[in-house]
C-alpha positions as CSV (number, residue, x, y, z in Angstrom):
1,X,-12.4,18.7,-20.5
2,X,-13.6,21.1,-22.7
3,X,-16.5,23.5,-21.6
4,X,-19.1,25.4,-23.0
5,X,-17.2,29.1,-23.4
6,X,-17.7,31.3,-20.8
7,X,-16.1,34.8,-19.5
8,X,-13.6,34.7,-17.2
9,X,-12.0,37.0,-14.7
10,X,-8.3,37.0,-14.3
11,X,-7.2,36.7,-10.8
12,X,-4.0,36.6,-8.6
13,X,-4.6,32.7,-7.6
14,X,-4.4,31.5,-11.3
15,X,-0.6,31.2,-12.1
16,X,0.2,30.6,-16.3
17,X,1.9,27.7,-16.9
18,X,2.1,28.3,-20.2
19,X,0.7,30.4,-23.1
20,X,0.8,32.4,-26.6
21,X,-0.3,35.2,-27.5
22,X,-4.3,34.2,-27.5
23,X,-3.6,31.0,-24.9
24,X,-3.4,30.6,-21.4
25,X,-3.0,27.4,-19.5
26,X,-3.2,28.0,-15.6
27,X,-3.3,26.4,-12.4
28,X,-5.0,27.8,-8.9
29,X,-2.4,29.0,-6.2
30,X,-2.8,29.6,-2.5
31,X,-1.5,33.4,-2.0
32,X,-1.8,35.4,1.1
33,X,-1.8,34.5,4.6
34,X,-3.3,31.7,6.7
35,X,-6.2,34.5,7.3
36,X,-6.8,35.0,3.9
37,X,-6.9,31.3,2.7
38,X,-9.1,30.3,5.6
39,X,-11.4,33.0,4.5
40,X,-11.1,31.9,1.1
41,X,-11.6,28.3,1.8
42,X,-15.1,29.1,3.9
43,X,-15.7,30.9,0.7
44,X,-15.7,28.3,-1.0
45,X,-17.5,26.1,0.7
46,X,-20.8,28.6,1.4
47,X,-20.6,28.7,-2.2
48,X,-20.4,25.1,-3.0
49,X,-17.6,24.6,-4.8
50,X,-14.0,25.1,-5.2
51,X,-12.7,25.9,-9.1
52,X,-10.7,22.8,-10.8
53,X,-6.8,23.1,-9.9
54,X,-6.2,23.8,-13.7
55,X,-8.0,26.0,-16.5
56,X,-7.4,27.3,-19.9
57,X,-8.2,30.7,-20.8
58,X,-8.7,32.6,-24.3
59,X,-7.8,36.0,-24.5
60,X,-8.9,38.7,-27.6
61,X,-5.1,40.5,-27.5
62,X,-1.7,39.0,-26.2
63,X,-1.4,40.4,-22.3
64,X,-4.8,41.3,-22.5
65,X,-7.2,41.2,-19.0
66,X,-10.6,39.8,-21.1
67,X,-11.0,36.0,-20.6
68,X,-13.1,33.3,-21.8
69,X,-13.2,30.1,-20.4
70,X,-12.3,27.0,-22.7
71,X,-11.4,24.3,-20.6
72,X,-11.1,23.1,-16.8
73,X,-8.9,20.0,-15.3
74,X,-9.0,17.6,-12.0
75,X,-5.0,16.7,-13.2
76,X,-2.0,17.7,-15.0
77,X,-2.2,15.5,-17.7
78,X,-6.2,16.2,-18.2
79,X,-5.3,19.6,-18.9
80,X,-2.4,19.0,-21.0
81,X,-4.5,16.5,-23.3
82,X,-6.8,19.7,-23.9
83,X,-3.9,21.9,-24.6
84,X,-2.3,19.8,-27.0
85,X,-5.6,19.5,-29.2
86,X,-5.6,23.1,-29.5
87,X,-2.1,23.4,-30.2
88,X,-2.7,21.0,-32.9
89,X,-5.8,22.0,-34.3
90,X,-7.0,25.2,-33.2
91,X,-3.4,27.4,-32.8
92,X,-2.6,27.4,-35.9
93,X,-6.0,28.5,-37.8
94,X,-6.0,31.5,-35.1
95,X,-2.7,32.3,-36.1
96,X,-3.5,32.9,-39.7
97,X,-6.6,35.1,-38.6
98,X,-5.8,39.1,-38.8
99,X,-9.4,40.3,-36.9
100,X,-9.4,40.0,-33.6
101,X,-12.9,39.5,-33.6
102,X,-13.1,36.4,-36.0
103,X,-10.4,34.9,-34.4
104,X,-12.7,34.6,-31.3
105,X,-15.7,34.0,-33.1
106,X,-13.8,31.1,-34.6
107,X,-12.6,29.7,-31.1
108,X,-16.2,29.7,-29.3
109,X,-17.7,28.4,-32.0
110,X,-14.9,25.3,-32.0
111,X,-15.2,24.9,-28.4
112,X,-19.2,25.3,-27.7
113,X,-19.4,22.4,-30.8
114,X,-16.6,20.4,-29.3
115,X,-18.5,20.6,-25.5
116,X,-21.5,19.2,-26.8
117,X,-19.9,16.3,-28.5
118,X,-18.5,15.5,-25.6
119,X,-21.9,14.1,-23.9
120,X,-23.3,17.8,-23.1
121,X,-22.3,17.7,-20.1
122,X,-21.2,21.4,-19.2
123,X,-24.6,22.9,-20.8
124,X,-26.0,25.5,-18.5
125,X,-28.4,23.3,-16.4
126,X,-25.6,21.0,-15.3
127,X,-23.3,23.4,-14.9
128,X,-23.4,23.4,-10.8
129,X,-23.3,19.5,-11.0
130,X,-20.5,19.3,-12.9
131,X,-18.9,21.5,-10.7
132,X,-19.9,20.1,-7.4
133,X,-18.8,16.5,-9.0
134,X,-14.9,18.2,-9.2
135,X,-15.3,19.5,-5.3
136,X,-16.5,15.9,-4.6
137,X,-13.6,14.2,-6.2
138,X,-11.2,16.7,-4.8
139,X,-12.3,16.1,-0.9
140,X,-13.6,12.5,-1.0
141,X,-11.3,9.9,-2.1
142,X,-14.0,7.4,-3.7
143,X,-12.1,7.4,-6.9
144,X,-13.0,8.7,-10.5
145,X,-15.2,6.0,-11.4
146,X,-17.7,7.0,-8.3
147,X,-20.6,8.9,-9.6
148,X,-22.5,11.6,-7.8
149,X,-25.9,11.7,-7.4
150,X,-26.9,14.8,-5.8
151,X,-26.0,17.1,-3.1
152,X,-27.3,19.2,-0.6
153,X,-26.6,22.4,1.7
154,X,-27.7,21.6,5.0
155,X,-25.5,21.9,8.7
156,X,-24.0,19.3,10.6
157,X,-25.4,19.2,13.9
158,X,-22.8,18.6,17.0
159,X,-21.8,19.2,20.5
160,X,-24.4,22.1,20.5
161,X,-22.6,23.7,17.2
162,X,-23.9,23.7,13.8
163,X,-21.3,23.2,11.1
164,X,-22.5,24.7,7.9
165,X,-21.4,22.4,4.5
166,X,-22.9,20.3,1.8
167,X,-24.2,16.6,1.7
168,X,-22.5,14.7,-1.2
169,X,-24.6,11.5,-1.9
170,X,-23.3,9.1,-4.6
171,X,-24.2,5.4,-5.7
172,X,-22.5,4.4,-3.0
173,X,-21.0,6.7,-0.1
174,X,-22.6,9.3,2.1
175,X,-20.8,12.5,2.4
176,X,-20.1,15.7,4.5
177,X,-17.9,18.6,4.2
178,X,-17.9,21.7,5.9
179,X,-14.9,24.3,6.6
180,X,-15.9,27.6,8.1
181,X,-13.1,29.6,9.3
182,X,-10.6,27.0,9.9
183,X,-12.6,24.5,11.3
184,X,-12.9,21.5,9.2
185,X,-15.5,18.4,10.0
186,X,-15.4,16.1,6.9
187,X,-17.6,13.1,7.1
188,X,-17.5,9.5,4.9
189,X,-19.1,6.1,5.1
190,X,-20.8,3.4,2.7
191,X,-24.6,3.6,2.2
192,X,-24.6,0.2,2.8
193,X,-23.2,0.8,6.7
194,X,-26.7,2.9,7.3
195,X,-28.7,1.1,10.3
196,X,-31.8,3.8,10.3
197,X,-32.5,7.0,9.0
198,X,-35.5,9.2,10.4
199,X,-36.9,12.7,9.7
200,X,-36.4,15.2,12.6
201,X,-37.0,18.3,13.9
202,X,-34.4,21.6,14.7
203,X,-34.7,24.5,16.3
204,X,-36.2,22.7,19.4
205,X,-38.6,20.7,17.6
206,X,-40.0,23.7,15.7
207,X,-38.6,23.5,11.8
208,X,-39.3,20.5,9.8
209,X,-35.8,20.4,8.1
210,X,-33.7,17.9,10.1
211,X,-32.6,13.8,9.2
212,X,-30.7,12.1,11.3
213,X,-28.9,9.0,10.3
214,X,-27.6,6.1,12.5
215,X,-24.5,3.7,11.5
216,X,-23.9,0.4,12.4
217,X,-20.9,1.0,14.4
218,X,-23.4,3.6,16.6
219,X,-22.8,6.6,15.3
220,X,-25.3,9.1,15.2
221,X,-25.8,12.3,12.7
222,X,-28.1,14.9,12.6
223,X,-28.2,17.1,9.7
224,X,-30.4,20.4,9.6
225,X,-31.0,23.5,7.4
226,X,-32.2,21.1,4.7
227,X,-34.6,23.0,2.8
228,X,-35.7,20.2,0.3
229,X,-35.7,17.7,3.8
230,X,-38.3,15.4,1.8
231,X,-36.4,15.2,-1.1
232,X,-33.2,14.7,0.6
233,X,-34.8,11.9,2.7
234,X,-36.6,10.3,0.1
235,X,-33.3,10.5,-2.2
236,X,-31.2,9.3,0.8
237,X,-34.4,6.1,1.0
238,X,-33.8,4.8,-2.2
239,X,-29.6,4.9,-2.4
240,X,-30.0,3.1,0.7
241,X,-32.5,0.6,-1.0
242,X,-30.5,0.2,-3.8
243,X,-27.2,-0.9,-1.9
244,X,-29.1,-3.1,-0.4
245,X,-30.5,-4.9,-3.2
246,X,-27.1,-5.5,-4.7
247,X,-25.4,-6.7,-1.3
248,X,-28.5,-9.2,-1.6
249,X,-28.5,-9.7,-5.2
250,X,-24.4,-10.8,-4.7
251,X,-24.9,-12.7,-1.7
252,X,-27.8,-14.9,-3.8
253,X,-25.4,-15.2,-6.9
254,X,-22.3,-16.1,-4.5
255,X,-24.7,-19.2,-2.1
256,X,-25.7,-20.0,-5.9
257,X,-22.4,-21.0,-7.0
258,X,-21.1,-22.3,-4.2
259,X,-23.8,-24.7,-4.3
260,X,-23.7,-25.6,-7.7
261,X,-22.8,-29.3,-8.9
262,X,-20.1,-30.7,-10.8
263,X,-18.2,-27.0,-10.4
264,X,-19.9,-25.6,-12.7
265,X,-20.2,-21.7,-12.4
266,X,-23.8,-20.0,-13.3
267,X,-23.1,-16.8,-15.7
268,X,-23.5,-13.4,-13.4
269,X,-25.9,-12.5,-16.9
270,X,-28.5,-15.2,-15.3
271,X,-29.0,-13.5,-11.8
272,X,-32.4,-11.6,-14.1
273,X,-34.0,-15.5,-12.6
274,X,-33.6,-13.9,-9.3
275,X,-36.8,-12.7,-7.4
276,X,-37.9,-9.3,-8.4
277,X,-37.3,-8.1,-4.7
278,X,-33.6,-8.8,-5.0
279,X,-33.0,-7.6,-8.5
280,X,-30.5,-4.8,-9.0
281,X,-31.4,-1.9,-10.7
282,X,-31.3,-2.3,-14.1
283,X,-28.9,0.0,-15.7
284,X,-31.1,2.7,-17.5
285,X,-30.9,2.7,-21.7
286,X,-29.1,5.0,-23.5
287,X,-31.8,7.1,-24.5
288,X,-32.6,7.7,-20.3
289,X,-28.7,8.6,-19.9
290,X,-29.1,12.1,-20.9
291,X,-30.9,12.4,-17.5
292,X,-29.6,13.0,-14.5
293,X,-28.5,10.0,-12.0
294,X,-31.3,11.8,-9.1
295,X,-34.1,11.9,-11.9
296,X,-33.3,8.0,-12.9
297,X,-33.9,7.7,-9.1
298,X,-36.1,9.2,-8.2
299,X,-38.2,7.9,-11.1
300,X,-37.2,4.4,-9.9
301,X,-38.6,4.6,-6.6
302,X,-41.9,6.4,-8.5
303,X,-41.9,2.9,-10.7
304,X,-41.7,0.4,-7.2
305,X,-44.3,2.7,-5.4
306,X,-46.7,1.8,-8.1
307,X,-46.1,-1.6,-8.9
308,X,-46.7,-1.9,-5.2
309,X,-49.8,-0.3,-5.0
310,X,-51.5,-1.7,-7.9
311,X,-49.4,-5.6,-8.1
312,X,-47.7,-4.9,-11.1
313,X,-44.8,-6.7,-12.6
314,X,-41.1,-5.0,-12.5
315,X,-40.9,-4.4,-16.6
316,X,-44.4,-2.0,-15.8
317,X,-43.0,1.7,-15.9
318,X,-45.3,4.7,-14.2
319,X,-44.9,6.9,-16.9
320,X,-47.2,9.9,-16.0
321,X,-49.9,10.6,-13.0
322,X,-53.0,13.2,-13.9
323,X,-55.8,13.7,-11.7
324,X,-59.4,12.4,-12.0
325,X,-62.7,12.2,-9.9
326,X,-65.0,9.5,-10.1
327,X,-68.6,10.1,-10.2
328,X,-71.5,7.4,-9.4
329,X,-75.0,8.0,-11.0
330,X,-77.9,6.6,-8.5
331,X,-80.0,3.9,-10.3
């Protein structure tokens, strides 16, 4: 996929797999020692993220050491798509160009247009997502259509040891990873296999930044050095909530057609005549999709807390809060 341009420094674990004079298609390599890729791997994962296995590079003179970055790929043949279009359409103009400087000029401007098209999603504020969503895909194996929601830093609390990482949370799984110096705990289960969740305390019941969450099978995590804890439990709250509502929703529609007369099969489209309490969330319009999955959430659970409080119908939307103060005149 192509991303907004962006310097980019060459390094010894990027090998070329091919290039021209102003191209460079390369993947990431483990060099060095054991030490060194342990160190690098607990590098990576203070820092959030590990870089996509493949990349493509522009540089301003053939050999050259300046980089930007056009492109980044999960796969092989992601990658090669994004090569091929250039090849195609963007190689040859550059070829024809004699000033080093225009040729550039006419690459970023190619590419920045070319990463907005494609949805906007590598513009600065999402940049961090994006890139958590590859380190996500590359450690969980949930499959390209699972989206992530948000994550957090926080430590994994166990036999007396705290195990530094990041909590992945998607629609549908819970996720931890930490690898610090060659020790690697990597955690995975359905949201929908979460028996109770409660806020906690670490440090000996001093700091207010803990969760701990309990399975159904009986296990029991405790997660600290969350410093959004509320946000991360509240977030945490509603995915939970949400699973939920569709194992009820499709346990509904399934007793619904089993019950049915004469064979006849109800349309999933007429599970909307379910009760509002078992509805799934509605999938958001397009004009909401340029927001984040975590805002649409969190905005959700904003829109049930105040139907709830007030009695309100499901199609009522909270769409701002401002304070006030009420004042009585005595008669």
């Amino acid at each position: 996929m192509f991303v907004l341009p962006a310097p980019a420094e060459p390094s010894a674990f990027w090998s070329d797999v091919k290039y021209t004079d102003n191209f460079v298609l390369q993947q990431s390599v483990s060099a060095g020692g054991l030490f060194l890729r342990n160190v690098l791997a607990t590098i990576q994962n203070v820092l959030e993220t590990k870089p996509p296995p493949f990349r493509i590079v522009y540089r301003h003179i053939s050999g050259g050491d300046t980089f930007i970055l056009l492109g980044a790929g999960e796969t092989r043949d992601e990658i090669e798509a994004d090569w091929k279009w250039l090849y195609d359409n963007i190689m040859p103009v550059v070829s024809d160009l004699e000033d080093p400087a225009e040729r550039a000029s006419f690459v970023v401007t190619k590419i920045r247009f070319l990463a907005t098209a494609e949805g906007g999603q590598d513009v600065s504020a999402d940049r961090k997502m994006r890139a958590a969503t590859t380190t996500f895909r590359q450690t969980f194996d949930v499959g390209r259509s699972e989206n992530l929601v948000t994550y957090y830093s926080c430590a994994l609390m166990k036999n007396f040891m705290l195990h530094q990482g990041w909590l992945y949370l998607s629609e549908h799984y819970f996720c931890f990873y930490s690898y610090m110096f060659g020790s690697e705990k990597k955690i995975i289960f359905e949201l929908r296999d979460i028996k109770d969740l409660a806020k906690s305390k670490s440090m000996g019941g001093v700091r207010d930044d803990a969760i701990e969450v309990v399975t159904r099978d009986g296990s029991r995590y405790a997660f600290s050095n969350l410093f959004h804890r509320d946000e991360t439990f509240d977030m945490l709250s509603q995915l939970t909530a949400n699973t939920m509502k569709r194992v009820l929703l499709n346990s509904e529609y399934a007793s619904t057609q089993h019950q049915s007369s004469g064979g006849h099969k109800r349309d999933p489209s007429s599970a909307s005549a379910l009760s509002t309490g078992s509805r799934a969330p509605a999938v958001a319009p397009v004009a909401q999709r340029a927001r984040s999955l975590a805002e649409q959430i969190s905005q959700q659970r904003r829109n049930e807390e105040f139907q709830g409080e007030f009695g309100l119908p499901a199609s009522e939307t909270l769409l701002s809060v401002i304070d006030a103060a009420s004042m009585s005149i005595p008669g």
